[in-house]
C-alpha positions as CSV (number, residue, x, y, z in Angstrom):
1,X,-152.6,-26.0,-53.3
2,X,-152.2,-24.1,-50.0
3,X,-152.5,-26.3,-46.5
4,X,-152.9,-24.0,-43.8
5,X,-153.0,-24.8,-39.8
6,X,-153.0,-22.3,-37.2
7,X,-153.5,-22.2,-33.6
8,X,-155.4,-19.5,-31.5
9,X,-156.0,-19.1,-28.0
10,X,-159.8,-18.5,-26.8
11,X,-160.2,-16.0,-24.1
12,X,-160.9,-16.9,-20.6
13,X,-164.9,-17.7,-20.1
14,X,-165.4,-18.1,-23.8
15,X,-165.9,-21.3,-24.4
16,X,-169.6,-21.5,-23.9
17,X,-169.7,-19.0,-26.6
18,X,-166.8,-21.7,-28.7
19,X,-169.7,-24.6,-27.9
20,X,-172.3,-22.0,-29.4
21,X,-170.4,-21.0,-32.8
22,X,-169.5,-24.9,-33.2
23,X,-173.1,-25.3,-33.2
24,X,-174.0,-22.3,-35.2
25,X,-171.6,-23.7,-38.2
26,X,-173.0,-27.2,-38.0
27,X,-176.8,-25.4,-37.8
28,X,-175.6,-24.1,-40.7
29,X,-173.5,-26.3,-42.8
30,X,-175.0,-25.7,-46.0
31,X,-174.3,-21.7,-46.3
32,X,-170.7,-22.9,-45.4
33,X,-170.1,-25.6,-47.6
34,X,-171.6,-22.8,-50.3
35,X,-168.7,-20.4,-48.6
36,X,-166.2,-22.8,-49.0
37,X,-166.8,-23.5,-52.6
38,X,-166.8,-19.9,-53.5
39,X,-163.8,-19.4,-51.1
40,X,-162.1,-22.2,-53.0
41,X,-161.6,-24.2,-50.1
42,X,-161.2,-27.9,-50.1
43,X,-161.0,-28.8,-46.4
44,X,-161.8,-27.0,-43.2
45,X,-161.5,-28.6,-39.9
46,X,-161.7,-26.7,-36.6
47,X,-160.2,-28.8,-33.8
48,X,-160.4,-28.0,-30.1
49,X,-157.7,-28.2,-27.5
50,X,-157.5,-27.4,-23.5
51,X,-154.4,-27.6,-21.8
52,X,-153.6,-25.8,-18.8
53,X,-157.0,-24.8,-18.3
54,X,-156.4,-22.5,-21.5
55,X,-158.6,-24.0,-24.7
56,X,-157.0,-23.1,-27.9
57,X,-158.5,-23.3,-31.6
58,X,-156.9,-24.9,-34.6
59,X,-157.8,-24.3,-38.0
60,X,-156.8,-26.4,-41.0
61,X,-157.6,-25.8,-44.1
62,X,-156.9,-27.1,-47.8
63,X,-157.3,-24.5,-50.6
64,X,-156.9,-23.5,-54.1
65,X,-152.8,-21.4,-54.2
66,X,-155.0,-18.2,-55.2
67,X,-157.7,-18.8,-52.3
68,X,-161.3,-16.4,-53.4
69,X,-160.7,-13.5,-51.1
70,X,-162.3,-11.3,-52.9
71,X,-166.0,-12.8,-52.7
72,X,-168.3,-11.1,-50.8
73,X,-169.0,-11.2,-47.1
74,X,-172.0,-13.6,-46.6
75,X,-174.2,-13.3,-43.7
76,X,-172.5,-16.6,-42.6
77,X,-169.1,-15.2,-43.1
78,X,-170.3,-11.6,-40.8
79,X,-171.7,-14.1,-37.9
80,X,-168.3,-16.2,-38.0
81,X,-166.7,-13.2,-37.6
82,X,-168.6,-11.7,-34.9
83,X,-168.0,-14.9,-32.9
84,X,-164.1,-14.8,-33.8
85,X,-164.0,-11.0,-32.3
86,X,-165.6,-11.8,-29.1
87,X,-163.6,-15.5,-28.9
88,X,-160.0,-15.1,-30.0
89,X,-157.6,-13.6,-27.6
90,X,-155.9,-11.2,-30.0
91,X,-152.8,-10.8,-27.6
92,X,-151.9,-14.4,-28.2
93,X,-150.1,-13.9,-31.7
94,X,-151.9,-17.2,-34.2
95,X,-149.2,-20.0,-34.5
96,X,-149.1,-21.2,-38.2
97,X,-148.1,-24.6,-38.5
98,X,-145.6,-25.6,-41.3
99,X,-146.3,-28.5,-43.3
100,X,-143.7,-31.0,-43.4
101,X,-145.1,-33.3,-46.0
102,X,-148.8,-33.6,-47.5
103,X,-149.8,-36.6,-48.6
104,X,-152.6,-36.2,-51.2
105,X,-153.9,-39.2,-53.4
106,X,-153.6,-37.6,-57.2
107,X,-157.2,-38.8,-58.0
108,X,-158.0,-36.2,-55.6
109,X,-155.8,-33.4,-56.5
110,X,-156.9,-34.0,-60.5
111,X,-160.6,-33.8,-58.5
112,X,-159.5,-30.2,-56.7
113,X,-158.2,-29.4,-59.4
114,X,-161.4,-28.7,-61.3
C-alpha cells in the first residue's frame, strides 16, 4: 500500500475558484468515488490551510503499491484538472510528506486488499 501526502501552494486570488472545485467534487461525489475505485484508491482527503495570507492544498491519499494510472481520463478527472491548472502555483515545487508510521487495523488492510 502507498500513503501519499503532498502540499501545494494556491495562487494569489484563487481561492474562490478552491471554494468552487471543493464544491464541484462534493456535487459530484459519485463519478469520484467511481474514479477512485478504478484508480485503486482507498482514501483521498483534501485539506485546506492559510497561513501568511498564502492558502496551501494537501492531498492524502491511500492506494493500492501499483495505483491504476493507466485508466482513462473521465470527464471528472479533465474538470479536476482544469481546476488544478488554473489553482496550483506551479513555481512552488509540491512538498511530499514522508510517512513515519501508518497505523492500519488488519481487518482493513485484508478489506483493501480485495
Amino acid at each position: 500500500m502507498k500513503v501519499e501526502l503532498t502540499k501545494f501552494r494556491v495562487k494569489p486570488g484563487k481561492s474562490d475558484v478552491v471554494d468552487e472545485w471543493i464544491n464541484y467534487i462534493h456535487e459530484s461525489m459519485d463519478g469520484v468515488m467511481k474514479n477512485l475505485e478504478g484508480d485503486k484508491i482507498y482514501v483521498e482527503t483534501i485539506f485546506r490551510e492559510a497561513f501568511n495570507d498564502v492558502e496551501y492544498l494537501y492531498w492524502y491519499s491511500m492506494q493500492d503499491k501499483i495505483a491504476a494510472e493507466s485508466e482513462p481520463i473521465s470527464p471528472i478527472d479533465e474538470k479536476h484538472l482544469e481546476y488544478f491548472d488554473e489553482c496550483i502555483d506551479k513555481t512552488f515545487r509540491p512538498e511530499d510528506m514522508t510517512a513515519a508510521a501508518v497505523m492500519i487495523q488488519d481487518k482493513f488492510k485484508t478489506y483493501m486488499k480485495n
